[in-house]
N, C-alpha and C positions, 0 to 999 in steps of 0.2 A: 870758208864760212863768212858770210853778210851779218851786220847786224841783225838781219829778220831770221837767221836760223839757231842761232844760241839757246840751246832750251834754258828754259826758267821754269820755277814753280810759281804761282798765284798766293797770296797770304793765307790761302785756303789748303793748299796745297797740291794742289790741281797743274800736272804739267802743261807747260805752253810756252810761246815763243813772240818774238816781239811782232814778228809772221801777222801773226792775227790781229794784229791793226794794221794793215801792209792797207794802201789807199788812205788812210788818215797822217794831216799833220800831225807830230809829238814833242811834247814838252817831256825827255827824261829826268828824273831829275830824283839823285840821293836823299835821302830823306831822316830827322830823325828826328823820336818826342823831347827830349830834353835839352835843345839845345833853342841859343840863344834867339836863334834864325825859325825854329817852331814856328812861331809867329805866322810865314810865310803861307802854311797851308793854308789860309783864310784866301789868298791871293791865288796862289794855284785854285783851290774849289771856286773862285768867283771867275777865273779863267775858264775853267771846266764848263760850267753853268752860263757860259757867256759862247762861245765857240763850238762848245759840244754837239749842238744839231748843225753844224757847218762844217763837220769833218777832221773835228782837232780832239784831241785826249792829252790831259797828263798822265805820264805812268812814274809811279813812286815806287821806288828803290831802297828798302830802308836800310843803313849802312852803321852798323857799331864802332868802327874805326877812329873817331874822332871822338876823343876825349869821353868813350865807353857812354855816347849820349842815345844810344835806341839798343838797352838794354833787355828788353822784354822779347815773351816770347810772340811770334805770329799772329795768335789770340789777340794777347796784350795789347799789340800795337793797331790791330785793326779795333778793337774798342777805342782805345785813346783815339783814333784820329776818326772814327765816328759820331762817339760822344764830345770828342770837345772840338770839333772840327768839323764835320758833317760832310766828311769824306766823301765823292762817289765815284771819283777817280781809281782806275787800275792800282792795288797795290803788289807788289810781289815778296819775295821771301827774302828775308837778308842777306846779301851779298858784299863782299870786299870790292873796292874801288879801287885799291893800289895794292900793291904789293904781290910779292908770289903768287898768291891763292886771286886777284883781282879775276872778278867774271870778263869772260871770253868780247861781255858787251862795251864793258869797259875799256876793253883793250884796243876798241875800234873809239871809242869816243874820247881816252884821254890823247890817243895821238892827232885829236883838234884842234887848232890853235885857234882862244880867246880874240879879242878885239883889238888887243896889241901883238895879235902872233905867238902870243907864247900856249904852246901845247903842255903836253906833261901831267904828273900828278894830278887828281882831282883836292883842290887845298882845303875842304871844308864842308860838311854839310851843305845841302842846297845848290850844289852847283848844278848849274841847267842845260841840256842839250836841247834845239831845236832841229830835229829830223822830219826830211820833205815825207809825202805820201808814197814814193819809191824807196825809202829807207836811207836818202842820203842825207848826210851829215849836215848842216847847214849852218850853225853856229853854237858858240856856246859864251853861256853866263856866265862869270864868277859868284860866288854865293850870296857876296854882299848885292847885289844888285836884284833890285824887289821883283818878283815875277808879274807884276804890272807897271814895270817902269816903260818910258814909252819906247825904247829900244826893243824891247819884248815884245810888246802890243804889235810896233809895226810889224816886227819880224813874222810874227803869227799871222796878221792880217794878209800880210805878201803870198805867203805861201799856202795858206788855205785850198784844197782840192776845189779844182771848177768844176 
């Protein structure tokens, strides 16, 4: 199995696969309303809004696991990051990041090692994958790091489909 074949559901609940953005660059990246790094989705959607007709998408992962911070249901969480975020980015159903139950997509993206090499566990909310338009792995963020910092920016701009 590839990252592009792991079914997922949509927040809708709509089965699907990461498959169907296969030719678009990807920003993956965990996601959730209550925590401190929230904030972030402003940045992501101005990523989106900014790269979107040039072959790139965020897709949002919302993940309970830390610190019980995306509590809500499906519904929930697609209102909150509509109304206070104005969301148009892909989101999908909640999912675990680590541990036993971790999705199958996780599985391929925590064994990427960060910018000092260290792979492993995703540590936090917000941690970011950047995957090319053939589904390979290409980098990842640590959560603190803003998704328009310009590490990201060039990253995305690199790799952009010709």
């Amino acid at each position: 199995m590839t990252i592009h074949d792991a079914p997922l559901r949509t927040l809708q609940g709509d089965p699907t696969t990461i498959g169907a953005y296969s030719g678009k660059t990807l920003l993956l990246v965990n996601v959730a309303s209550k925590c401190g790094l929230t904030p972030q989705y402003e940045g992501l959607e101005r990523l989106q809004k900014t790269y979107g007709d040039k072959g790139f998408t965020v897709l949002g992962f919302p993940c309970n696991q830390f610190g019980a911070q995306e509590p809500g249901t499906s519904e929930e969480i697609a209102t909150f990051c509509s109304a206070t975020y104005g969301v148009t980015f892909p989101m999908f159903e909640k999912v675990d990041v680590n541990g036993d139950a971790r999705h199958p997509i996780y599985e391929e993206l925590t064994a990427f090692p960060d910018a000092d090499g260290e792979a492993g566990d995703i540590q936090w909310n917000f941690e970011k994958f950047l995957v090319s338009p053939d589904g390979t792995i290409l980098q990842r963020f640590r959560p603190m790091i803003d998704p328009e910092a310009p590490e990201v920016i060039d990253a995305i701009e690199a790799n952009l489909p010709s």
